[in-house]
C-alpha positions, 0 to 999 in steps of 0.5 A, a space after each residue: 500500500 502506498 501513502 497518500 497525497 498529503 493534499 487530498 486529506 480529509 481533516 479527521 480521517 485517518 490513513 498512511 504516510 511518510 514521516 520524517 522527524 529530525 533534531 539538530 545535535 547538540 543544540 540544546 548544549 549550544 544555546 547554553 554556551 552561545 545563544 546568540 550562534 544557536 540562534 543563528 545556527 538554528 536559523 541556518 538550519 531552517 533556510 538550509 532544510 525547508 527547500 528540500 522539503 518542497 523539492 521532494 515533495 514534503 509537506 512541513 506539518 511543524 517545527 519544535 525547537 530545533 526539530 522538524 515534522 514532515 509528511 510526505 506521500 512516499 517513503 521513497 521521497 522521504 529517504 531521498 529527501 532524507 539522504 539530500 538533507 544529510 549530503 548537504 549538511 555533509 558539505 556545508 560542514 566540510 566546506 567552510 570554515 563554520 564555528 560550529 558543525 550543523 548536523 542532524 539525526 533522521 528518523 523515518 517511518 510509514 504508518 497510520 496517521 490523523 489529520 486534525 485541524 493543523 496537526 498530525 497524530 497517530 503511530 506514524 509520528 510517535 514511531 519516526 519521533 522514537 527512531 530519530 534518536 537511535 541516528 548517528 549525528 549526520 545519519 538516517 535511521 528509518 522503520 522495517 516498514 519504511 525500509 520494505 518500500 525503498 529496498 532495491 530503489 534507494 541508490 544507497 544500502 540500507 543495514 540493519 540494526 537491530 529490532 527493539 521495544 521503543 518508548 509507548 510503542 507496543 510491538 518491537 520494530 526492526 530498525 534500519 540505517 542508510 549506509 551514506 558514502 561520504 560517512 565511509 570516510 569515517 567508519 570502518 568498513 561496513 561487512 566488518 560492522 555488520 559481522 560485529 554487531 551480529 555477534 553483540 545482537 543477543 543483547 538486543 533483543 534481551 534488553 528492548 529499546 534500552 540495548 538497542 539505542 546501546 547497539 545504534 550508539 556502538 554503530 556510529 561511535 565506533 564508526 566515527 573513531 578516529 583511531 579506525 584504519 580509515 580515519 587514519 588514513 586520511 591524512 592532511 599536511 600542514 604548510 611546514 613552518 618557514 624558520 629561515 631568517 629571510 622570510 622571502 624563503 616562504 617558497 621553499 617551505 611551501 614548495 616541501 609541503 606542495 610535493 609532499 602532497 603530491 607525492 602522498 596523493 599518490 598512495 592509493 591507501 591515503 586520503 590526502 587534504 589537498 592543498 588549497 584547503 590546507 594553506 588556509 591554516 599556514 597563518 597561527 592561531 589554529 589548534 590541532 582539533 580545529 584543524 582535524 574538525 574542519 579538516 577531518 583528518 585523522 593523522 596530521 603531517 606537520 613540521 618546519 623548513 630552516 634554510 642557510 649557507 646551501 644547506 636545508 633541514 627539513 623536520 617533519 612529524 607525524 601525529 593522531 590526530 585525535 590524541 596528538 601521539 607522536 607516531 613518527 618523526 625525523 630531521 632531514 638535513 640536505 644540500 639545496 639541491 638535494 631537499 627538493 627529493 626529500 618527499 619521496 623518503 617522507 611519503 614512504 616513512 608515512 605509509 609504513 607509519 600508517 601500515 600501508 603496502 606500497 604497489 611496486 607502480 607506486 614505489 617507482 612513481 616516488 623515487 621520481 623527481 621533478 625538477 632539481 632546480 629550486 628556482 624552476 621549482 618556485 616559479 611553478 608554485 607562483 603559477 599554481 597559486 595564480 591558477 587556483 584563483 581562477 581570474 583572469 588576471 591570475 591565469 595571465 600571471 600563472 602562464 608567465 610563471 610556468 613559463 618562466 618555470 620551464 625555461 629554467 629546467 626545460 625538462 620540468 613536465 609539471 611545468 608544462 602541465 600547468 601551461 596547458 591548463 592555464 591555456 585551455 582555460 583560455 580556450 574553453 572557458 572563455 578565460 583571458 585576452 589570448 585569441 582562441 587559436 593560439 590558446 587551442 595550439 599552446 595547450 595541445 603543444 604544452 600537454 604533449 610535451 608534458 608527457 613526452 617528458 613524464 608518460 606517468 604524469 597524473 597531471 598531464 593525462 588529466 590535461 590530455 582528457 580536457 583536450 580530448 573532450 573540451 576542444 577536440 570533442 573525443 569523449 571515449 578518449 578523454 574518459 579514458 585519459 582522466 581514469 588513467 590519471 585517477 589511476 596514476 594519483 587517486 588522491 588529486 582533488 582536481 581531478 576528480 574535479 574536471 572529471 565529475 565536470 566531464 561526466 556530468 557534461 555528457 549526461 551522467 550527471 549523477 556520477 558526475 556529483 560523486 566525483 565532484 564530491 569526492 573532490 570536496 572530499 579530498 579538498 573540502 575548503 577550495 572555492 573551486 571544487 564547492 562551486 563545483 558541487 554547486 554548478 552540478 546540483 543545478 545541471 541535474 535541475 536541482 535548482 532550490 539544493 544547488 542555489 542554497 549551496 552556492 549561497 553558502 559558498 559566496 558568503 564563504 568566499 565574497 571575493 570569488 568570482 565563479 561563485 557568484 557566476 554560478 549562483 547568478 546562473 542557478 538563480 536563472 534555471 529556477 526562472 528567479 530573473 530578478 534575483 540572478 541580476 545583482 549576483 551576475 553583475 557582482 560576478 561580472 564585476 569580480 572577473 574583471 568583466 569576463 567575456 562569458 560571464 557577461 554573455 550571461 548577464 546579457 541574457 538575463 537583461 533581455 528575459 527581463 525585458 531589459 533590451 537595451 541593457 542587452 542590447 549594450 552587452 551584445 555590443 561590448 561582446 562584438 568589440 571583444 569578438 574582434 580581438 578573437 576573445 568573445 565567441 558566437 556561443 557566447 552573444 547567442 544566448 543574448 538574442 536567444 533571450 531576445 526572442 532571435 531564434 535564427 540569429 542565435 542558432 546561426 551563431 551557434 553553428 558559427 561556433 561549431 565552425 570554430 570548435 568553440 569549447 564552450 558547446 560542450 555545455 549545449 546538452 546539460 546547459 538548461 537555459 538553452 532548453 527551449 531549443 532542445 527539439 530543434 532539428 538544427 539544434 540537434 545536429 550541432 549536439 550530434 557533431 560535438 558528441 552529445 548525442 548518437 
């Protein structure tokens, strides 16, 4: 039997439904401390829940304090729902830098409910209201009745607890918990558990509710224990302290800690911080538990960098994070030339520390070194910090310093690498002031010569697969470089990243969210890959979810361009024009009037009937257009907006002409739907390889 509509209630009558019941943790402890933040967090929490709610069909019968009661007419939107709440609680905690975590446990149940006057009654609610406490914090515990209508059509698995007598409820009921795959991160493996709790279920059923709320207790504490092989595992290196009496050496200490990264991504036992989110802690005034918390790292890498007279002592420790027991230390003492391949010895003496068995492919991609030359070295850690800012200033910086970079050590394939990619971002994503041809010759020439000089170069396969697909239109080819760089470095947060764009580019845009959070995984505080998560979320038309994402990410980085960018555009697929406006004009503002976004803004302008704003774009892109910087894909949207249907197709066919890597957005892009059915605009789609 299925629940019914909430909208086709009768007051009075009784039937079945779906009902969820949440609870914030911990907030009750948090008023008493801070009223102020709780108060915030509350509010927080409200605006963050309340949009998922309605996007799977949840009618909010009430709130309690910090606890919501929602009715909806399926189990299976309520787990969905459930399972979305939770993942977006799970990146917000792990992609800001919040002062305090804002988790919730989930409770579902499907039974008999009673409509009365504003409220709800019954078993239903008393059942779910009982469940919710026996969740982990950012977990879902749900009924055998609920979990019968969602077994084989949940995407997740569900694992049993246990049955139990719970408070003024007369028969036992057998309880259920969602395996989520980003708490994977935090337990140990799952068939273990399992086995576990079935030696220790006696005691489940000889102590009712009290046992089982012990069994569901045991469940998520063990599996959050940091000391488990998998919270150890996931490591974070801390910018090492630059000791060095002239502070113009903060280079090299950062180029220690860059390579130790690097080289650490490479285990595929490891979980590895990448390193934008753990430059954020170079400055003091952060202690190990808040670095572990935001982080959520179970084994810290730390130490410090003294240079003098040609010489480098390099001292590293290895700490628990959770007890900060000292697992492994050591002090390097190297000439210049020498501390460069200090991260191989480094990398090594941590997977012993860790218990990890290094592949035969691993041990001989680590006694590999990049560059030699301390110069060469520190002009491309100048261009990757450029490059992660995503400007178009920055990348025109980032293009000088790899330059300048191999110039210094012509055999330097990392080097190479980053002039690819700063180059593709010229050619593909509408970054700079570089004419789109000599951008497209560069990146190809640059990535080539990447791999010539290293063929195992995770970076340069990854490069090779944005080529692949984003200029060159080969999908098949590009899947196959980016798992060979996945391959070759697992724990590379970029990636991951362009692999979930790439994925969800063509169609699979649900894989595409795993490995776009996967990255926010390995990089959970980078602007870059949360806006990523955010951009993707729209392109599967969850537009409330990516728009609350995305707002989040702004307030946490005000000064990212892309941000804003993508907010402005998840506000226009939800047709919320007015809105999307001020944010895209802040975006525009930001980049330094970047040709893409403003081909956006234009659109916006003429949907809101704003032509001669439009109008006014369209004539700034046709100045750029001359310089080879603004393509035809861009100005069409604006006379698509403008209700110039021919122009804007003869203008993306135009692009098609010109290999414009921005039509590989045609197929997922959601302003462009009212072309979809077009015969023209089909075949554009066929010969980029969106469609058969």
């Amino acid at each position: 039997m299925t629940p019914q509509d909430p909208s086709t209630t009768v007051d009075g009558a009784r039937r079945l439904a779906a009902i969820m019941f949440t609870d914030m943790v911990g907030y009750s402890a948090l008023t008493q401390q801070n009223e102020q933040r709780a108060l915030a967090l509350l509010e927080e929490h409200r605006s963050l829940l309340r949009p998922l709610f309605a996007a799977h069909k949840g009618s909010e019968i009430k709130t309690i304090g910090d606890a919501f009661l929602v009715e909806f007419s399926s189990a299976l939107d309520a787990c969905r729902c459930a399972v979305e709440i939770q993942r977006r609680l799970h990146e917000r905690n792990a992609g800001t830098l919040a002062g305090h975590p804002l988790l919730i446990r989930i409770g579902l149940h499907v039974g008999d409910i009673v409509h009365r006057e504003s409220d709800v009654y019954g078993d239903g609610v008393n059942i779910a209201s009982r469940i919710e406490p026996l969740a982990a914090p950012g977990g879902i515990c749900l009924s055998e009745d609920a979990a019968r209508q969602v077994q084989n059509k949940l995407e997740y698995p569900l694992v049993p607890l246990g049955q139990g007598e719970l408070k003024n409820i007369q028969l036992p009921v057998q309880i259920f918990s969602i395996e989520l795959p980003w708490e994977r991160l935090h337990r140990t493996p799952i068939a273990r558990l399992v086995k576990l709790y079935k030696r220790r279920r006696r005691f489940v059923h000889a102590g009712g509710s009290v046992a089982l709320l012990a069994a569901a207790l045991w469940f998520w504490s063990s599996s959050l224990d940091p000391e488990s092989a998998s919270m150890s595992r996931r490591i974070a290196v801390l910018p090492l302290e630059n000791l060095s009496s002239n502070k113009e050496d903060e280079y090299f200490a950062d180029g220690v800690t860059e390579e130790l990264i690097s080289s650490l991504a490479r285990i595929s036992g490891l979980e590895v911080i990448a390193r934008s989110s753990v430059m954020q802690f170079r400055k003091a005034g952060f202690d190990l538990g808040t670095v572990t918390r935001e982080l959520g790292a179970g084994t810290i890498l730390g130490g410090s960098v003294r240079r003098a007279s040609g010489t480098a002592r390099i001292s590293v420790r290895l700490l628990d994070a959770a007890s900060q027991r000292i697992l492994w230390s050591e002090d390097y003492d190297r000439t210049l030339e020498d501390a460069l391949s200090v991260q191989n010895d480094i990398a090594m003496r941590v997977a012993s520390a860790l218990r990890i068995q290094l592949l035969d492919a691993e041990r001989r991609d680590l006694s590999k070194v990049g560059t030699t030359n301390p110069e060469a070295y520190r002009l491309f850690l100048l261009g990757r910090f450029h490059l992660n800012k995503r400007t178009t200033e920055d990348v025109e910086k980032a293009v000088q310093y790899f330059q300048q970079s191999v110039d210094r050590d012509t055999g330097y394939s990392a080097a190479y690498a980053g002039l690819a990619e700063c180059n593709l971002l010229f050619a593909g994503a509408g970054y700079g002031h570089v004419p789109r041809d000599q951008a497209v010759a560069a990146a190809i020439e640059a990535s080539d010569r990447a791999l010539r000089l290293d063929e195992r170069s995770a970076e340069a396969h990854a490069v090779l697969g944005y080529i692949r697909y984003r200029l060159e239109w080969n999908w098949n080819e590009a899947d196959e470089e980016f798992r060979k760089a996945i391959e070759l470095k697992p724990g590379d947060a970029r990636v991951h990243e362009w692999y979930g764009l790439f994925l969800s580019l063509r169609g699979s845009t649900r894989e595409g969210l795993e490995e776009m959070r996967r990255a926010a995984t390995l990089d959970p505080l980078s602007p870059s890959v949360a806006t990523g998560v955010g951009r993707l979320l729209a392109f599967d038309r969850q537009f409330d979810s990516s728009i609350v994402h995305l707002e989040n990410v702004v307030r946490t980085h005000p000064n990212y361009a892309e941000a804003y960018f993508a907010l402005g555009l998840s506000y226009a697929y939800a047709k919320r024009f007015s809105e999307a406006i001020p944010i895209m004009e802040r975006a525009a503002e930001l980049s330094g009037r970047r040709p893409v976004i403003l081909a956006d803004l234009g659109y916006l302008y003429g949907v809101s009937g704003r032509t001669a704003d439009a109008r006014r774009i369209l004539d700034e892109l046709n100045v750029i257009s001359q310089r080879n910087l603004a393509s035809p894909w861009m100005k069409s949207f604006i006379h698509f907006s403008l209700g110039e249907q021919e122009t804007a197709l003869a203008l993306m066919e135009e692009s098609l002409r010109q290999r414009d890597g921005l039509l590989v957005y045609m197929k997922t892009e959601p302003l462009t739907i009212g072309l979809h059915h077009n015969p023209r605009f089909q075949q554009i789609l066929r010969q980029v390889g969106l469609v058969d």
